[in-house]
N, C-alpha and C positions, 0 to 999 in steps of 0.2 A: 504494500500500500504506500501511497506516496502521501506525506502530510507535508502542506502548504504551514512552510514559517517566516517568519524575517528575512526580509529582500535579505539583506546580510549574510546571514545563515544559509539562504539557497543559493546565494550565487558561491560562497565559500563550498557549500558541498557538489556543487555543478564544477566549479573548477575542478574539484578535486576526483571526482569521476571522469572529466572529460581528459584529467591530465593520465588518473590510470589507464583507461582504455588504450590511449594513444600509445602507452609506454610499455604496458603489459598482454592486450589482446593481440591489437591489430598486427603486429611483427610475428606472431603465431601466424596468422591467418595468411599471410604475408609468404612466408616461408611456406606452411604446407600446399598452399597453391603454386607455389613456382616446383615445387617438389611432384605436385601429380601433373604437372604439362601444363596446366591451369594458367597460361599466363596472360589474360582479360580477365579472370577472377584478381592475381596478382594486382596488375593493373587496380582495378575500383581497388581492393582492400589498401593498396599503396595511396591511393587518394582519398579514401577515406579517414586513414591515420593522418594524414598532413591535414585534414579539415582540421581531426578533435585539438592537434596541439594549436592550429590559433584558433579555434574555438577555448579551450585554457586561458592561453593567454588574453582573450578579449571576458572573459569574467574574470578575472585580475585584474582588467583594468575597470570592465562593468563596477566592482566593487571599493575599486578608487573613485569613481564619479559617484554612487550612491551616498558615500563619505562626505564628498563635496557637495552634495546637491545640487552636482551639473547635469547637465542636458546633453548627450549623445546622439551625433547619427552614424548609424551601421547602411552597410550596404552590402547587402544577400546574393548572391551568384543564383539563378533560378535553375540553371542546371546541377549543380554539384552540392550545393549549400554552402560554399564559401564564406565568411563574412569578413567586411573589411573595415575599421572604421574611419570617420571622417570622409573617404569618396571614394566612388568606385575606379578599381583600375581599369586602365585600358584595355587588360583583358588577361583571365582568373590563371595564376599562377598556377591553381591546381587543375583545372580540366580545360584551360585554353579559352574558353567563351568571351567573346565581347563585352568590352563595357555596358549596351543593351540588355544582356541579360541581369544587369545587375538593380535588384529593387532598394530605397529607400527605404528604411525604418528608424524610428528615435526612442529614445530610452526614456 
């Protein structure tokens, strides 16, 4: 069950899941896929490990602004789930997409 707590608290335990994952699944999944020939499963699991670590690091920083009581803008990659913040790049480090693909959101 997931209990909703203090923005604080959640963004604290979201970093800290998204920084396990990155560190301790996806390099599993990583490996045993280039291992059975798998290598477009490879591939996604390799980009989906590069999402969760900036996804990590953008709730470390989410919870520097909550701190602040600043105002945030993120910018979403619609194909991959990238997030970037302040503005979108010219085009997603982790699956290539165009700046287009990328949507506006604020904290």
């Amino acid at each position: 069950d997931i209990v909703i707590k203090d923005t604080e608290t959640n963004l604290l335990e979201s970093f800290n899941r998204e920084q396990s994952i990155s560190e301790n699944e996806y390099p599993d999944f990583v490996k045993d896929a280039e291992q059975e020939g798998e290598e477009d499963a490879a591939l996604t699991f390799g980009r989906a490990r590069d999402a969760e670590k900036k996804h990590a690091k953008l709730y470390d920083q989410a919870m520097y602004h909550v701190m602040k009581d600043e105002v945030a803008q993120y910018y979403v990659c619609q194909v991959c789930g990238y997030v970037n913040e302040s503005k979108a790049p010219k085009k997603c480090p982790v699956c290539g997409a165009p700046r287009e693909e990328f949507r506006e959101v604020s904290s």
